[in-house]
N, C-alpha and C positions, 0 to 999 in steps of 0.2 A: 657505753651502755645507753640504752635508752632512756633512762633515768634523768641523764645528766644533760638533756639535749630536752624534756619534755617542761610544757609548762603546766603548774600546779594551779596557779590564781586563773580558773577560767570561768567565766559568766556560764552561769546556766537558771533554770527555772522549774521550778515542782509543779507537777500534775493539777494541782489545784491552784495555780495562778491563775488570774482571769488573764483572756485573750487579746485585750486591748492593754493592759501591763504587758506584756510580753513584748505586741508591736512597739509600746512605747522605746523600750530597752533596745530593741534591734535598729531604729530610728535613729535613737540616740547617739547610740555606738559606733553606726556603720559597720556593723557584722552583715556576715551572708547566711550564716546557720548559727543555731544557738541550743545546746543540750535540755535533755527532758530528763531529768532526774527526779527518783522515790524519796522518802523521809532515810535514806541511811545512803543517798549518793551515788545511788546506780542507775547509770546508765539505762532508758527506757526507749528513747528516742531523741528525732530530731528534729527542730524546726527550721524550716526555708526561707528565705528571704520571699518566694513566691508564695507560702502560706502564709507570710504576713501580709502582703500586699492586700490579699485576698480581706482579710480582718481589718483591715484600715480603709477599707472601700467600704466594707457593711458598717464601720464604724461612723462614716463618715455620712453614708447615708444614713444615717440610724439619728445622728446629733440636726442634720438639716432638716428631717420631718419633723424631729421633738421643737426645734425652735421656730418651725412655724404651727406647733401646736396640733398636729398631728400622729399619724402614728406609721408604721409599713403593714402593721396592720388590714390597715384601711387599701392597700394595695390587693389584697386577694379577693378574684372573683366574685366568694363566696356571701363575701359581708353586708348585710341588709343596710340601709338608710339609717335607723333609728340607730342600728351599732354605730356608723361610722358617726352619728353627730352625737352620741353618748362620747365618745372618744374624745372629739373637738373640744364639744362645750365648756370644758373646766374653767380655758386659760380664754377664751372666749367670755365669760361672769368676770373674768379679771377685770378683762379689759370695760366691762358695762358698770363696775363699779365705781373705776379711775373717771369712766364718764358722766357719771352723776357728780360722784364729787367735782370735777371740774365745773358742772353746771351749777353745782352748789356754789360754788367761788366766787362765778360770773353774778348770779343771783348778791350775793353780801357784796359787790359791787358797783350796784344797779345805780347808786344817787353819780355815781361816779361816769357809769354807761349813758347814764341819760340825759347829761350836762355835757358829755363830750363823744354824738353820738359815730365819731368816723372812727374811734379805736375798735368798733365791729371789723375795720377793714384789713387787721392783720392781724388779728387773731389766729387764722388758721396758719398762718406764715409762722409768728411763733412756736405755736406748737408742733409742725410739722416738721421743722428744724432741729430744735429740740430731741424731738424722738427719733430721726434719723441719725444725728449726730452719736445721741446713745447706744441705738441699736447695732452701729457702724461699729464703736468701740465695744459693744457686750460682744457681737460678732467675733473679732479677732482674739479676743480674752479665753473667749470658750471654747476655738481653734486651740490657742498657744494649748491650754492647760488639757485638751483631748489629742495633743503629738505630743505631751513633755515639755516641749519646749518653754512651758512657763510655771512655775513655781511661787510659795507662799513670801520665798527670801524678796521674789521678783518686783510682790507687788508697788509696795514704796516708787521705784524707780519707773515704775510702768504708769504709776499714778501722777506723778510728777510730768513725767513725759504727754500724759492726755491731756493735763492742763492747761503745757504749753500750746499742745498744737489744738487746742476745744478756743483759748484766747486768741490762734493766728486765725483760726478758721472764724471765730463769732467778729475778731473788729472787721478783716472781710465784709463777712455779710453785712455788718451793723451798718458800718459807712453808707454801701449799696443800699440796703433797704432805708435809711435814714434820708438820703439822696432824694429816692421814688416817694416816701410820704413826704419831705418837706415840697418837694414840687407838684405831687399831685391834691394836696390838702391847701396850698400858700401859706406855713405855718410851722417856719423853723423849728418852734417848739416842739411840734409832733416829730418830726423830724429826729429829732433828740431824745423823746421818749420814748423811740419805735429802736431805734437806736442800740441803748443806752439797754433796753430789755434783751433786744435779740443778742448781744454780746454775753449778757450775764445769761441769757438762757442756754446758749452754744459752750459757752465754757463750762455751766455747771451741770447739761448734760452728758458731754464729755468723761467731767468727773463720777459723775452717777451710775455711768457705765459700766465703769473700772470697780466700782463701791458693789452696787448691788452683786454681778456675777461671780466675785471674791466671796463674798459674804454666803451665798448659796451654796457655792464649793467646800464655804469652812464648816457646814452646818451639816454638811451632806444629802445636800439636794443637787438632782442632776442643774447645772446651769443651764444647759442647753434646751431641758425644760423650761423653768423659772423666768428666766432671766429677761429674755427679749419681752412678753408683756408685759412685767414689774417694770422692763427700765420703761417701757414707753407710757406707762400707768403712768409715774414718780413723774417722768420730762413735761409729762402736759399738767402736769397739778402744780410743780413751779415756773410753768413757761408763764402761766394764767396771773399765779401769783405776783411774781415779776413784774410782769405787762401791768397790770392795773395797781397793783403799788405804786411805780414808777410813775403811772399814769396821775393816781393819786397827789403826789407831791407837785406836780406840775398843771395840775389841771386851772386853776388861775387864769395860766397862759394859752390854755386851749381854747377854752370860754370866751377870750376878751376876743 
């Protein structure tokens, strides 16, 4: 009999699933088609492995404009000026805010700026690091968790994992940039400071990464919004910190 040959436990999905849960499961699975069932289990249709491609393409475009703070919106013919930069502007005020406060920081460290005035000279190096490192890890975060491929169980091991490679990646640079200020300054010191900040900035942006875009997901904010200006706001307000703390405790040595 047919009975005794069919299977019973089969994947399927109700009409009112959204359309990126669905790609998720057929991804996940490696299925080629997947049932479309009512509230009582009937049979309505089907879904293709070519109709989900189709959903995972607008999906995909959909999270790349949101994380450069945009919209597809902004793609149609139709849309005047003042709409497309109504749209923009939100995550755009983020990032002018992260910039004041940063110039706040530099300003409460001015006795510090103006007795040691060549820590001007990597400032942007720190911070730029920082927020690329970040953005690099919010990046692949907001990927895993828009395929499935990453979960709330995950994040622990996943945090764990960017710290080590935020510390492979920051002594790297730190040595190198630590190299170029002691020889371009003559002042191992600086060397050390420059150092010593770019390490703790690369690995705690790293972390910051992994923290913020978790954290937006659990709240129920799209990440792929959120995420990439906050992280690079957060990287440059403790790249700042960092950098002239560090600089702080050894300024001494700079001066003499």
């Amino acid at each position: 009999q047919l009975s005794d040959i069919m299977s019973t436990n089969v994947m399927r999905v109700r009409t009112d699933m959204d359309q990126e849960e669905v790609a998720d499961l057929v991804a996940k699975y490696n299925i080629l088609a997947i049932p479309v069932v009512d509230d009582q289990g009937k049979l309505l249709g089907l879904i293709t492995v070519d109709d989900v491609i189709d959903v995972m393409r607008d999906e995909a475009t959909e999270d790349i404009l949101r994380m450069a703070g945009t919209s597809e919106d902004e793609m149609l013919l139709g849309y005047k000026s003042l709409q497309i930069a109504r749209l923009r502007l939100p995550w755009l005020l983020t990032t002018l805010v992260g910039g004041v406060v940063t110039g706040t920081l530099m300003w409460w460290y001015k006795a510090t700026l103006e007795q040691a005035i060549m820590l001007i000279s990597f400032i942007p190096v720190i911070t730029g690091m920082g927020g690329n490192v970040g953005s690099q890890t919010s990046t692949i975060l907001v990927r895993g968790f828009a395929t499935g491929r990453v979960d709330f169980s995950m994040i622990r091991k996943i945090f764990l994992k960017e710290l080590r490679v935020g510390l492979i990646m920051g002594v790297v640079c730190g040595l190198t940039i630590a190299l170029v200020a002691t020889v371009w300054h003559q002042n191992a010191y600086f060397g050390v400071v420059v150092g010593i900040a770019m390490v703790t900035a690369i690995t705690v942006a790293a972390c910051m990464g992994v923290l913020v875009t978790a954290f937006f997901k659990k709240v129920g904010i799209d990440p792929a919004i959120a995420s990439s200006p906050i992280v690079q706001t957060v990287n440059d307000i403790t790249g700042i910190l960092i950098y002239f703390s560090t600089a702080t405790l050894f300024l001494p040595h700079l001066i003499s």
